[in-house]
C-alpha positions as CSV (number, residue, x, y, z in Angstrom):
1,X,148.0,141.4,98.2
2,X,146.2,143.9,100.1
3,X,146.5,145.9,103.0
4,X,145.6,143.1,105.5
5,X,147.2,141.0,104.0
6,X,150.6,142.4,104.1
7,X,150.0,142.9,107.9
8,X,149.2,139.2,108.0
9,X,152.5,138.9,106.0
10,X,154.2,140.6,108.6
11,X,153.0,139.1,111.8
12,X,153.9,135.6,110.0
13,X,157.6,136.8,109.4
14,X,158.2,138.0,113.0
15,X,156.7,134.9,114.9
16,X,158.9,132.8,112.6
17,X,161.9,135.1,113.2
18,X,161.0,134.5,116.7
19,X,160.9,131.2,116.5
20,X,164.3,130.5,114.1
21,X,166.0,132.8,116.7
22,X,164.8,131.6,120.3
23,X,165.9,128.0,118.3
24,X,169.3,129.7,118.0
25,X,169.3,130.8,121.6
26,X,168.8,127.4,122.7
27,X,171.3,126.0,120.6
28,X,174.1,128.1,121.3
29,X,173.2,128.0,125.2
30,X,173.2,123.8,124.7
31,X,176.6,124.5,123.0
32,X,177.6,126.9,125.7
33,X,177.0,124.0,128.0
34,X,178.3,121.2,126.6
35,X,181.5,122.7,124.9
36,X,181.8,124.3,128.6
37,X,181.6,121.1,130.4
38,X,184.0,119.0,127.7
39,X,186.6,122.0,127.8
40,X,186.6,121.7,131.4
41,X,187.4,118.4,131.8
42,X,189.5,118.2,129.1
43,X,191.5,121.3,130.4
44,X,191.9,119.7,133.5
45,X,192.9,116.1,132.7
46,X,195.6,117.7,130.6
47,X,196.4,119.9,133.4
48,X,196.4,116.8,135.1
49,X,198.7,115.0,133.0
50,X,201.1,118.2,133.1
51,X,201.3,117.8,136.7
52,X,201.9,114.2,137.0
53,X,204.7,114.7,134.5
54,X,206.3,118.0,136.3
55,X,206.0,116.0,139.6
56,X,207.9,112.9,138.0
57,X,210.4,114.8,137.0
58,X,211.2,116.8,140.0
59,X,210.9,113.0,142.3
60,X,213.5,112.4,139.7
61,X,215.5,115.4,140.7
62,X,214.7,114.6,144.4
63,X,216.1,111.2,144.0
64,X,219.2,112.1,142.2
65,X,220.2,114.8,145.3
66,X,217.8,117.8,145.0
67,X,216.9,119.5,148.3
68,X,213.9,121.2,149.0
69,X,214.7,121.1,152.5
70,X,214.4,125.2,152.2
71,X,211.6,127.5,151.3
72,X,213.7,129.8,149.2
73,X,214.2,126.6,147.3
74,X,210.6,125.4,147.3
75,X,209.3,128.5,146.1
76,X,211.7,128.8,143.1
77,X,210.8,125.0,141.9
78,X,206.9,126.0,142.7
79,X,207.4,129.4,140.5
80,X,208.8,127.0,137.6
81,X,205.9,124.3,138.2
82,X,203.3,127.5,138.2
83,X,201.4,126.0,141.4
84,X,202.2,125.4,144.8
85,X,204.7,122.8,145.8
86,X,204.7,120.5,149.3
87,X,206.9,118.1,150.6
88,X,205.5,115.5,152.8
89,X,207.3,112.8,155.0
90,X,206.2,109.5,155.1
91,X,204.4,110.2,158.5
92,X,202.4,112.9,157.0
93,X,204.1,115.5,158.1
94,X,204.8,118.7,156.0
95,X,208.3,119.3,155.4
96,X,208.0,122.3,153.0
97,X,205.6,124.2,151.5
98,X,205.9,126.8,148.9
99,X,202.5,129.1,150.1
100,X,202.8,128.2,153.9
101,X,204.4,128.3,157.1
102,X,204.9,124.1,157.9
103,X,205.2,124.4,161.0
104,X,201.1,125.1,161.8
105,X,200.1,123.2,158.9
106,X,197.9,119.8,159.8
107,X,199.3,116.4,159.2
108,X,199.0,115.3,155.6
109,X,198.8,111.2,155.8
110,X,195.2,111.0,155.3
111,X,194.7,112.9,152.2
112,X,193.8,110.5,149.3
113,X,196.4,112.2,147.0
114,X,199.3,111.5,149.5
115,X,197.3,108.3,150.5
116,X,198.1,106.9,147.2
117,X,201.9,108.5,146.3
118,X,202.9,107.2,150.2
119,X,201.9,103.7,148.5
120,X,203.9,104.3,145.8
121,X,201.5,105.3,143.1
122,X,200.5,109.0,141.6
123,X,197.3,110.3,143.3
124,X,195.1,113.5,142.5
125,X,192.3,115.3,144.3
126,X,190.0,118.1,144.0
127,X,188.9,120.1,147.3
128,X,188.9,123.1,149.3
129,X,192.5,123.9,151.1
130,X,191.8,123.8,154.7
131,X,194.7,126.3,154.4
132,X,194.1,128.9,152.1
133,X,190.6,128.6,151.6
134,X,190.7,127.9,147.8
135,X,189.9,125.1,145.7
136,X,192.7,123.2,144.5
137,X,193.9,120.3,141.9
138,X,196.2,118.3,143.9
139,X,198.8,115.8,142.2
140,X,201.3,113.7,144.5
141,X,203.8,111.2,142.9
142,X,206.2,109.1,145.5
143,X,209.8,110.4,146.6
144,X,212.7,108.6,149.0
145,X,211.3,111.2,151.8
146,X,207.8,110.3,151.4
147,X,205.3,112.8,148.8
148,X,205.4,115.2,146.5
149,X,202.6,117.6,146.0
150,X,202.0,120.0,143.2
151,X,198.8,121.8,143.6
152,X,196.9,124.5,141.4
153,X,194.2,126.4,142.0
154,X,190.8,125.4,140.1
155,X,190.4,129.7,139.9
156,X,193.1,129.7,137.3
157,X,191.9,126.8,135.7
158,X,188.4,128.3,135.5
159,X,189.5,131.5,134.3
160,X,191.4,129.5,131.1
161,X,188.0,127.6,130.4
162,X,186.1,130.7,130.4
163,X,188.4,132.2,127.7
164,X,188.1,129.5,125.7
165,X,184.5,129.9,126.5
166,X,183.9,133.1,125.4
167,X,185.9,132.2,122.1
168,X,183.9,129.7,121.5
169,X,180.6,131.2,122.1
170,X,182.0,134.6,119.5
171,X,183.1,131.5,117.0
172,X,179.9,129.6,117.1
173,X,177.6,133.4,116.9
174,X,179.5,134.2,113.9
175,X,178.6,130.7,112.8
176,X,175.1,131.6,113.0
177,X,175.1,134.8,111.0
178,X,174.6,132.3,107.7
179,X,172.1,130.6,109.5
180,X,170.1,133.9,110.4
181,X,170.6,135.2,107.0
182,X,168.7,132.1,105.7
183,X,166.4,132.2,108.3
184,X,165.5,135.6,107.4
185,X,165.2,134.9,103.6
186,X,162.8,131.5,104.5
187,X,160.8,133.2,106.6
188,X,160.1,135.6,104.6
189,X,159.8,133.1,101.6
190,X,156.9,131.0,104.0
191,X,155.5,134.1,105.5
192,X,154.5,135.9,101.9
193,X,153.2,132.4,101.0
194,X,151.2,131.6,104.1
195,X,150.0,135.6,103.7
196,X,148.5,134.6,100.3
197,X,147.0,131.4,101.5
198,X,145.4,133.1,104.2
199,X,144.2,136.2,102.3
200,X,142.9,133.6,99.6
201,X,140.5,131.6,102.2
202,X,139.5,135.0,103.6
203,X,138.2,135.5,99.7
204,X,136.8,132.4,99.7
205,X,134.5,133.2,103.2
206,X,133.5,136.6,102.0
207,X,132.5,134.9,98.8
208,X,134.6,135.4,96.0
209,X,135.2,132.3,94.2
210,X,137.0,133.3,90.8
211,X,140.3,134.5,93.0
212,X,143.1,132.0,92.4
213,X,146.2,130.9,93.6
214,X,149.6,131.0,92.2
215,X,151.4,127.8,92.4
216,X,155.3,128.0,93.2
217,X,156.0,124.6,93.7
218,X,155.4,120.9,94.9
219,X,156.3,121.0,98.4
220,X,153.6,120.8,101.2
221,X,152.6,124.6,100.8
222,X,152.7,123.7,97.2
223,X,149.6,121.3,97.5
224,X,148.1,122.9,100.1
225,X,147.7,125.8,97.3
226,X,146.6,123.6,94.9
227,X,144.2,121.9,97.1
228,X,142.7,125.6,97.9
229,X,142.1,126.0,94.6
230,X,140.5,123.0,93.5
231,X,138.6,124.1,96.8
232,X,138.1,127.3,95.0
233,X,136.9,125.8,91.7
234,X,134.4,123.4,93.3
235,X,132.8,126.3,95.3
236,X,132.4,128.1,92.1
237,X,131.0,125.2,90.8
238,X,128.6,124.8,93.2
239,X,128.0,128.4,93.6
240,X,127.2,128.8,89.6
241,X,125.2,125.8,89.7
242,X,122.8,126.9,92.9
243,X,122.6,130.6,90.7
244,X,121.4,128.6,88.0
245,X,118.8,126.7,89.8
246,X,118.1,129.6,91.6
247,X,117.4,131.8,88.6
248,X,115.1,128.4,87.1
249,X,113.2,128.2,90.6
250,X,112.5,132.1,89.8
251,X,111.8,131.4,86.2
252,X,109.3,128.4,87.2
253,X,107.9,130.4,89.7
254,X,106.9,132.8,87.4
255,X,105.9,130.9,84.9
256,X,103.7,129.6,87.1
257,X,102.1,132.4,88.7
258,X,101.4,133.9,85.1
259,X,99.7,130.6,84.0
260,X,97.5,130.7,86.9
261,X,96.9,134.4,86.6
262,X,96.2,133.8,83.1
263,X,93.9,130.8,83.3
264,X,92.1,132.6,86.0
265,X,91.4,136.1,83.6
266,X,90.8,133.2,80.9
267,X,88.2,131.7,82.6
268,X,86.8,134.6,84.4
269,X,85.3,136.0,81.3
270,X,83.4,133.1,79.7
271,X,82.3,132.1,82.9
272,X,80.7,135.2,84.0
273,X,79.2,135.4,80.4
274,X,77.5,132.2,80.5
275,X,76.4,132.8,84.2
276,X,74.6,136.3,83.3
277,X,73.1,135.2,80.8
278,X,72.1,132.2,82.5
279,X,70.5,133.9,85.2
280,X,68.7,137.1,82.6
281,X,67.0,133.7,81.1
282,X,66.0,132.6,84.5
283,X,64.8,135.3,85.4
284,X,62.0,135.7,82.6
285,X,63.8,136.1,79.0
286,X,63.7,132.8,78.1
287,X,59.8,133.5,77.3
288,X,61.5,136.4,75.3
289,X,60.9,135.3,71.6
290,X,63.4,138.5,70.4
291,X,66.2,137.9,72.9
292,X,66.2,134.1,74.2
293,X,67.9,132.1,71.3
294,X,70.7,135.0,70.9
295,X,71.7,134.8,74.6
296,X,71.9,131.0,74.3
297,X,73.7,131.6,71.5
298,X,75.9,133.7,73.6
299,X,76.2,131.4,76.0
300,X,76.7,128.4,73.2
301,X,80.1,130.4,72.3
302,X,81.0,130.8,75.0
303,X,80.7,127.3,76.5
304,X,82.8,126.7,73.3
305,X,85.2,128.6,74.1
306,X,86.1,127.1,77.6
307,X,86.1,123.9,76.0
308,X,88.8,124.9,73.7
309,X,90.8,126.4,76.6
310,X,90.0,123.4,78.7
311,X,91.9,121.2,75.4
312,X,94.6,123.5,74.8
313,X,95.6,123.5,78.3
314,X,95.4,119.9,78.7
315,X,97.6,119.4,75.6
316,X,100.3,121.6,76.5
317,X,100.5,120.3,79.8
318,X,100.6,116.5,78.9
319,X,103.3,118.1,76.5
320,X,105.0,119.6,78.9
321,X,105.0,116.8,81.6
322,X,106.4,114.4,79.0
323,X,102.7,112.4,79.1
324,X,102.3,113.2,75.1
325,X,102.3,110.3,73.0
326,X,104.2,110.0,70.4
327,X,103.9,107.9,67.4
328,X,107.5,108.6,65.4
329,X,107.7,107.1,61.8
330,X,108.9,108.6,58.3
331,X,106.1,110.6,56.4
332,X,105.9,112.3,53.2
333,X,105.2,115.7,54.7
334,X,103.3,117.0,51.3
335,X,101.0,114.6,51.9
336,X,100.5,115.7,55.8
337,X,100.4,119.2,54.4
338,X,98.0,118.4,52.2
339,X,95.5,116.5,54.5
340,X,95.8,119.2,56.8
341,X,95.2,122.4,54.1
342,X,92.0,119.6,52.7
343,X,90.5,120.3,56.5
344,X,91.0,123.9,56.5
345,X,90.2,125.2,53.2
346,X,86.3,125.2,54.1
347,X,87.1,128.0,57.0
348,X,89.2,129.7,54.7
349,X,86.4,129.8,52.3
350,X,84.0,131.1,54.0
351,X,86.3,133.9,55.1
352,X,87.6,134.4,51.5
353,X,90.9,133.7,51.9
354,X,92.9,131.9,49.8
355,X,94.5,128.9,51.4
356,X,97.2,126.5,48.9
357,X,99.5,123.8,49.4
358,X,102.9,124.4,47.6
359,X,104.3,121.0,47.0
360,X,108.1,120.7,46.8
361,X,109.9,120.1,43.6
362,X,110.8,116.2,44.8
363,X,109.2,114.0,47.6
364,X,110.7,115.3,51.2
365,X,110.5,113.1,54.2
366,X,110.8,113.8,58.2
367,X,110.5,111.3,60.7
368,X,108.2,112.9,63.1
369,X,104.4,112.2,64.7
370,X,101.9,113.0,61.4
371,X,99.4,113.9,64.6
372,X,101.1,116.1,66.1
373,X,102.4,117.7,62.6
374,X,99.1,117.9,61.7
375,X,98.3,119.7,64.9
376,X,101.1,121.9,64.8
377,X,100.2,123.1,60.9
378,X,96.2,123.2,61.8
379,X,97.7,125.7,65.0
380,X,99.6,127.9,62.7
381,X,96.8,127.8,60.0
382,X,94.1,128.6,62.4
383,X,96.2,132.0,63.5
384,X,96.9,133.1,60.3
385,X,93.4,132.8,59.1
386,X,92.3,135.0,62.3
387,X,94.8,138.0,61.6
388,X,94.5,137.8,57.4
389,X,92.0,140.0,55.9
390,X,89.6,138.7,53.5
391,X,91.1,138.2,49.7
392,X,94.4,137.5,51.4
393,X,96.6,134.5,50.6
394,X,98.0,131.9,52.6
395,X,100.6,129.0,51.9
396,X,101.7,126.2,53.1
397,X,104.9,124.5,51.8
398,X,107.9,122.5,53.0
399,X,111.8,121.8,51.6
400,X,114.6,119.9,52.5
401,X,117.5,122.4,54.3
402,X,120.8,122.5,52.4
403,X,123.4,120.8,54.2
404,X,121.2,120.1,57.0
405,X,119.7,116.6,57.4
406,X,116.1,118.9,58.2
407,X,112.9,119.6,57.0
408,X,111.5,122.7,57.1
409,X,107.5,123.4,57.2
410,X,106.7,127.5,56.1
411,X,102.5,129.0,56.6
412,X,103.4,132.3,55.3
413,X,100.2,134.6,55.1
414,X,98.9,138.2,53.7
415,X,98.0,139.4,57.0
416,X,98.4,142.2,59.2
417,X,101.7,141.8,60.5
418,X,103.5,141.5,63.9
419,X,105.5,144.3,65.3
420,X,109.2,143.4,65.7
421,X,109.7,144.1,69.5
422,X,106.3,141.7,69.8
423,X,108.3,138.6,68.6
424,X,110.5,137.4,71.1
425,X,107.4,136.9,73.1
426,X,105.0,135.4,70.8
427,X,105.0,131.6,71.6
428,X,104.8,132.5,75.6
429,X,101.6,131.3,77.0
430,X,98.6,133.2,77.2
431,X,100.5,135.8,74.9
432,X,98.6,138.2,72.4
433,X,99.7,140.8,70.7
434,X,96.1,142.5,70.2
435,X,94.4,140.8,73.1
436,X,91.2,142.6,72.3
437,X,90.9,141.1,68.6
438,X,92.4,137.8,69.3
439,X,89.3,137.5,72.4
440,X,87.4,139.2,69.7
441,X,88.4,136.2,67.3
442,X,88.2,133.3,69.8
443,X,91.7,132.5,70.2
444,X,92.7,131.1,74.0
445,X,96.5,132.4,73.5
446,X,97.8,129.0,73.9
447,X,98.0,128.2,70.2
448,X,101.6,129.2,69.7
449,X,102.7,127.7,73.3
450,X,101.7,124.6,72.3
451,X,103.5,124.7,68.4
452,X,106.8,125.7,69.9
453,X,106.1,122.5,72.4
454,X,105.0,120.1,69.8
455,X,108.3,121.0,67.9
456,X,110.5,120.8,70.0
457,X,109.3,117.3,71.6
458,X,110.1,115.7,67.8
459,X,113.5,117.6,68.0
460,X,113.0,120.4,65.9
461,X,112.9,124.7,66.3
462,X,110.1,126.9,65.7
463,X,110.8,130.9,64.6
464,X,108.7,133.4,63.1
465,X,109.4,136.2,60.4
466,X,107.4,139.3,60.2
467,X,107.1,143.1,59.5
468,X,104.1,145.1,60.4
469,X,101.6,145.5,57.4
470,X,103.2,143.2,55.4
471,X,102.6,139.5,56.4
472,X,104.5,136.9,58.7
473,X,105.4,133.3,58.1
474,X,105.9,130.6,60.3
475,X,109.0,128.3,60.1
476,X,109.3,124.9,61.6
477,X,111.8,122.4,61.1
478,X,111.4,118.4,61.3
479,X,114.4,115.9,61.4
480,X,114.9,113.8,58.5
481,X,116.6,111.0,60.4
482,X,115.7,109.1,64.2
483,X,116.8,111.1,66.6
484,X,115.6,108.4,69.1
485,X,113.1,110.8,70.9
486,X,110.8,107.9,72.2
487,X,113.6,106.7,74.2
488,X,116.4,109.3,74.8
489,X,114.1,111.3,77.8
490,X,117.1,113.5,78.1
491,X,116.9,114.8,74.9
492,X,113.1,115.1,75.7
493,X,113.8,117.2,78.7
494,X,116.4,119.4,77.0
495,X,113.6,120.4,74.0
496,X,111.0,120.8,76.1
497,X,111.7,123.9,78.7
498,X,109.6,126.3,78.8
């Protein structure tokens, strides 16, 4: 993790720190009050008990002849009792008293303690001493002379249940120092996780979706990691997919601007042809014997010329938009081959070139459209008799590929040659190598575009071989089987991209 991170890290470990020990505070003040609370009762009903048991046993002694008639002797059994000691007569009177004078001490009767042991029952109360001025525990069993008192003061009891207290409370913080020490270790197990989980969604808003997530388990942080990165994967998905149709929005968009570019210089030159020479005549040299039949001439070609651009671009484009028919069957492709080098061995003639057909040593079959075969062969014919000098050689001829279930259609030819980095652009639209020459020679540029189309729409590949000065042939390949092309659009689509 980086810097950030870490910090993140840290702020994490100390608010859960925070909250594991405020969480301890409250639990060992909620112990601190109830253990408090149940010592203090406790402490004080045994007291209690203690007492009652001390005071029986002195009625006892009381009964059986005991004086406490004197304060010497009142104050000795009080030191042994560890409280202060009061007899009372059955009128209410104090008779002794082992922490006061008796005789300015209030009658007795109506407290609830003596209440009771003057009926002949143990009694105990808790109050203020209107005496001393302290709060007492007061127990009073019945004697022959009327009550006897044992009280102690609540101070001393307090100051026992505070010291258990404070035990306690050092017992129960020691008892914590495991829990801390796990505390510490969890918190800083979830805080270095939650760091990561948090650093990983900042990569994810700033973008970078290839980070990933180590999973350490199956717990809830577990799948909330493994949710991220599915998260993570998705948006990569997505992110790869919109580059890609980005980059083909560019591509089209270039594609298209070039093709109109391209159609516009296209046109812009036979056009303007026809209309000068349109106007020259107009303007009196049609009554010029010398000149008027070669500028319609001019004007003838070029008319031509727009025509066959006019074709071309409407073939390639029904190509490309999928509106080509198609009529798929199994041919003999000599016999296309043939038909097609029949057609253009007059142009090759008159051009003196030599144009041949190269049968294959046994019948080969492809099951494509003969038409657009035919097309595609007449296209690659027609270029190689434009760049082939005269007394060169072209040849047509086709073979079955070796562990391939394809055909493959060569026109090799004598010509001039293409230059090697010129290749990877040659079935582009509109692409010449020598524009010049190839305006020179008629060609609209679209030849090639729409052989590498025509191809791959009956599920074959187009490629070219060439060195300059030397020649180049043409390779096409055909499939020998139905690849279902008529129907399977998908396969159509996949073929067919520019």
């Amino acid at each position: 993790m980086g810097k950030k991170a870490s910090v993140m890290t840290g702020k994490i470990f100390f608010k859960l720190i925070g909250a594991v020990l405020c969480l301890l505070v409250v639990a060992l003040g909620a112990v601190d009050y109830l253990a408090t609370r149940i010592v203090e009762n406790t402490y004080q009903e045994t007291l209690e008990r203690e007492l009652f048991d001390k005071g029986a046993m002195l009625a006892l002694a009381l009964d059986q002849g005991l004086n406490l008639g004197s304060e010497e002797t009142v104050r000795a059994f009080a030191g042994g009792t560890r409280g202060r000691l009061t007899l009372i007569a059955r009128d209410g009177r104090v008779l002794s008293d082992s922490g006061a004078a008796t005789g300015h001490m209030e009658n007795h009767r109506g407290r609830p303690e003596i209440e009771s042991a003057l009926a002949g029952k143990a009694g105990s109360a808790r109050r203020k001493s209107t005496t001393m001025g302290v709060d007492f525990l007061y127990v009073a069993v019945p004697v022959k002379e009327g009550a006897l008192r044992i009280a102690v003061p609540l101070a001393e009891i307090q100051g026992q249940v505070n010291t258990i207290r404070k035990r306690m409370l050092a017992s129960t913080a020691l008892a914590f120092i495991p829990a801390i020490l796990l505390a510490l270790w969890f918190a800083r197990l979830v805080a270095r996780r939650l760091g990561s989980i948090i650093d990983y969604a900042a990569q994810l808003a700033r973008g970078n979706f290839h980070a990933r997530l180590e999973r350490t388990g199956t717990d809830e942080l577990g799948r909330l990691e493994r949710k991220l990165n599915e998260t993570g994967e998705k948006l990569e998905g997505m992110f790869q997919e919109l580059e890609r149709e980005h980059a083909e929005l560019e591509k089209v968009e270039r594609v298209r601007k070039d093709f109109v570019i391209n159609v516009s210089h296209e046109l812009r030159t036979p056009l303007a042809s026809i209309q000068g020479y349109t106007e020259t005549l107009l303007d009196g040299a049609i009554h010029d014997p010398n000149h008027n039949v070669r500028f319609l001439q001019i004007i003838r070609q070029n008319a031509e010329r727009l025509a066959n651009l006019t074709a071309d671009l409407l073939t390639l484009s029904r190509v490309e938009l999928k509106q080509q028919k198609f009529s798929f069957a199994s041919y003999n492709v000599d016999r296309v081959l043939e038909n097609t080098v029949d057609s253009m061995t007059p142009l090759a003639t008159r051009k003196n070139i030599t144009l041949t057909h190269a049968p294959a040593s046994e019948p080969v079959e492809a099951f494509c459209d003969s038409e657009a075969v035919n097309q595609v062969v007449t296209n690659l014919v027609d270029n190689a008799l434009k760049y082939t000098p005269d007394g060169g050689e072209i040849t047509v001829a086709a073979r079955l590929l070796t562990g391939a279930k394809q055909v493959e259609v060569s026109v090799r030819d004598t010509g001039i040659g293409i230059p090697s980095e010129e290749l990877p652009r040659l079935f582009e639209r509109f692409y010449r190598v020598d524009k010049a020459r190839s305006r020179e020679l008629g060609g609209t540029g679209l030849g090639l575009s729409i052989v590498k189309h025509l191809v791959r729409a009956q599920g074959g590949d187009v490629r070219v071989e060439s060195a300059l000065g030397k020649g180049s042939v043409f390779l096409f390949t055909l499939p020998v089987e139905d690849l279902g092309m008529s129907e399977d659009s998908d396969i159509r689509a996949q073929l067919t991209v520019p």
